[in-house]
N, C-alpha and C positions, 0 to 999 in steps of 0.2 A: 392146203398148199397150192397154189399156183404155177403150174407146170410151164416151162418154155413157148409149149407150143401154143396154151393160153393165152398169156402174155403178146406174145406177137400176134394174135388173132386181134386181140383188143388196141395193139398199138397200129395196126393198119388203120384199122377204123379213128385212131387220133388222130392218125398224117392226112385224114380226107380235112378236121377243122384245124388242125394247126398248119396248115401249110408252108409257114418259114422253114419245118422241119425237111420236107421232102428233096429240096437238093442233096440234104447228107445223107438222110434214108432213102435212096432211090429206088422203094420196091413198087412204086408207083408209075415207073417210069416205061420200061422197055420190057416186053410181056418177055421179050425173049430170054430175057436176064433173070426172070425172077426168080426161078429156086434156084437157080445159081449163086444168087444173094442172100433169099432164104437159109440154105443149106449152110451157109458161111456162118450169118448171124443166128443159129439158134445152134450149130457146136461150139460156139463161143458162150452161148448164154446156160449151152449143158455143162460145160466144165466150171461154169460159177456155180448150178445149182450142184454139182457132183462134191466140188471142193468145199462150199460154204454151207448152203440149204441143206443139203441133208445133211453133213457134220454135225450142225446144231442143231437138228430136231432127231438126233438120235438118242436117245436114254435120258428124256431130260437135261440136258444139258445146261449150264448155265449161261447167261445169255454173253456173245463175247460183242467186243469191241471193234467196227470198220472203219476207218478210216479210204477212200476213195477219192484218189490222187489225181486231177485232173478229168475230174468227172464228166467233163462237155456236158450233156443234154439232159445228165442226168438220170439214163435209161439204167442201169445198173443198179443204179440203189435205189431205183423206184421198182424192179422188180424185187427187190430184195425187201423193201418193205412191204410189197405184195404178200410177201414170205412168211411175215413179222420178224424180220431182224435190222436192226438199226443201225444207220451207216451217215456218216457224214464227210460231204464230197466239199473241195475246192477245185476250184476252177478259176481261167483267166480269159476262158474262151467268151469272143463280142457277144454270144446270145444267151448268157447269161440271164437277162430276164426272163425269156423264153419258160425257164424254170419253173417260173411259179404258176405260169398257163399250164405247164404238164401236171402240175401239183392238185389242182384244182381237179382236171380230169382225171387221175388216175383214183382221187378222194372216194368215186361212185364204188370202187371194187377192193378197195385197202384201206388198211391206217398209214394213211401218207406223210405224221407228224413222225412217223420212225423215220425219213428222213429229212437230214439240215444240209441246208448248202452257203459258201462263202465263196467270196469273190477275193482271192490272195496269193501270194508267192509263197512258197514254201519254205524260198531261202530268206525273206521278212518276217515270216510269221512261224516260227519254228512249235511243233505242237508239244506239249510238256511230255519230260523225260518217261515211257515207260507206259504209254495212255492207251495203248490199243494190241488188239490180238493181230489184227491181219492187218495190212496195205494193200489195198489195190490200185494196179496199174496198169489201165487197158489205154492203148493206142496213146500211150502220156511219156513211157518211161525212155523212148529214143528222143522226145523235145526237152529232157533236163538235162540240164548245162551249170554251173561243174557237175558232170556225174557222179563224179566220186563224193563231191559234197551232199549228192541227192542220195547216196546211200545211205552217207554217216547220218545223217539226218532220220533217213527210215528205220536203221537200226537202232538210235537212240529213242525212237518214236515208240518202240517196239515193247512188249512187255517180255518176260522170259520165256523163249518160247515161238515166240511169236514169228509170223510168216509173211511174206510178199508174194503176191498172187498176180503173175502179169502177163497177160494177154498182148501179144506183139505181132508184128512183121518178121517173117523171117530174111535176116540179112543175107542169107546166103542163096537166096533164090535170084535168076538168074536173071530170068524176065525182068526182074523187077529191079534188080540193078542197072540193069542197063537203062530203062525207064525213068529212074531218078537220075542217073549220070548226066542224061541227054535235059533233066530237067535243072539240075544245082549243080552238075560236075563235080568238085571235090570239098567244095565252098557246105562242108557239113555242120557249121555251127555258124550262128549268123545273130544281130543283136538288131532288135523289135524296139518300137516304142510303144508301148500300154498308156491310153486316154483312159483307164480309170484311174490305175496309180500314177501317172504322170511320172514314168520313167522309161528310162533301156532296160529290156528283158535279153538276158541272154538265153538263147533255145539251140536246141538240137535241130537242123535244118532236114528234118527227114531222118536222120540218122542213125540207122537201121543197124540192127547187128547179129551173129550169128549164135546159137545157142553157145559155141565155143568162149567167143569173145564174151556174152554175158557170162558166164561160171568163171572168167578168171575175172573181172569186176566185181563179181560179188562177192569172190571170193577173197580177196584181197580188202574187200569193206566187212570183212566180219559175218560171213553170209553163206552156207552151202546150199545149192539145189537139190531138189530129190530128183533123181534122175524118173526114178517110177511117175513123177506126176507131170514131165515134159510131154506135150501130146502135138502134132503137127497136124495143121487144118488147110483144109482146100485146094487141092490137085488138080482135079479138071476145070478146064478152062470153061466160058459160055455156049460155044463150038460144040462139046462135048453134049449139052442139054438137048441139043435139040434131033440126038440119035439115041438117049437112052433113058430109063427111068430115073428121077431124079434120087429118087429112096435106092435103086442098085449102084449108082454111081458116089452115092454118100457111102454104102456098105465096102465097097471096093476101095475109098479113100481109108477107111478105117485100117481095112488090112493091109494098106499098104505102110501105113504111116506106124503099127504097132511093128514092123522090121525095120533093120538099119539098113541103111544103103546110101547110093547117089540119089534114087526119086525122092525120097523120104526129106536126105539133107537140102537138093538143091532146084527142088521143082513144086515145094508145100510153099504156098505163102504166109502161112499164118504158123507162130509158133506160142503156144502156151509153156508157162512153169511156175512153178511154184520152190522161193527160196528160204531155207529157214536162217534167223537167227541164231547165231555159236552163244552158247553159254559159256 
């Protein structure tokens, strides 16, 4: 198995030869920032190995089905095939090609035929009734637009049983609203044109939401959350790195975010859950 902190050891050393990657992974960038980044990108990448990698290599398990909803680079279900578990990602994002360069390199340390990737809309290419265990939807699921159609879609996607795994923004964080306001103001849905499909894309403009708003969306499309598997990520700002250990500052996020409160709701930027399908 292929541990988080492996995984990013080896994906550094990609971002020195792939370098179109490094504006979106900026750990390359500003020393000062870096386990500030670090620390973001590998609780994100624990809660996939916590909810999917080890789920399915405990007792033998039978092998399930991924589906990975707006994959961008692809990072997620290349570690996941790192893992040996098979996943296949759509996506709509321009560096699409980019893909098959990471394919190539990651080939030296996995079976990287466990993953497939396509270039498609979700609301064109609907995936057959019933085809998958999990959905995942990291940094994808505030740009679907109708949302309500992006559910019914997932929940028909779904086998009995079956789960949404989505790695988000938290809307209700403070900073960050006001950040997006001053960037889109209220203008939260907004319609793209895609040069490969040669249409209008309707997307979510940023359109961030709070654990609240999600649970009545999903709930409403056929959908409960487990409240046990809601986890909030990254409380200290860059500011904060540069007065204390990045490993006591990560430990102190933990315990803040396992209590409820005001810091927990409205000063985490990141918010994980996991939604099950109603039988």
């Amino acid at each position: 198995m292929m541990s988080p902190e492996r995984f990013f050891e080896l994906m550094l050393k990609e971002l020195e030869v792939h370098t179109e990657m490094q504006p979106y992974y900026k750990f390359l960038g500003k020393k000062s920032s870096w386990h500030f980044r670090r620390n973001y990108f590998l609780e994100r990448l624990r809660y996939i190995q916590k909810n999917l990698v080890e789920l399915n290599q405990k007792g033998g398990a039978s092998p399930v089905s991924i589906w990975d909803c707006g994959c961008g680079y692809g990072t997620t279900c290349l570690f996941l095939a790192m893992n040996g578990i098979r996943t296949h990602g759509t996506t709509l994002e321009f560096y699409y090609d980019t893909i098959q360069k990471r394919v190539a390199y990651w080939s030296q340390y996995g079976d990287t035929s466990l993953f497939t990737c396509s270039y498609e809309n979700l609301f064109d290419n609907r995936p057959a009734p019933a085809s998958y265990d999990w959905i995942i939807v990291q940094d994808t699921l505030h740009h679907l637009e109708p949302i309500d159609d992006a559910l019914v879609i997932f929940r028909e996607s779904l086998k009995k049983g079956g789960k949404v795994l989505s790695i988000e923004e938290n809307g209700n964080n403070i900073i960050q609203r006001i950040k997006l306001y001053k960037y889109r103001g209220n203008k939260r849905i907004i319609t793209i044109w895609d040069e490969k499909l040669q249409k209008d894309i309707l997307i979510g403009n940023e359109n961030i939401r709070s654990l609240e708003s999600w649970e009545k969306l999903f709930e409403k499309n056929g959908f409960s959350i487990n409240a046990g598997s809601v986890q909030y990520v990254r409380y200290y700002l860059p500011i904060n790195y540069r007065f204390s250990d990045h490993e006591t500052l990560l430990e102190k996020e933990r315990k803040i975010q396992a209590g409820k409160g005001m810091r927990r709701e409205y000063f985490f930027f990141g918010l994980n859950f996991i939604a099950e399908k109603k039988n």
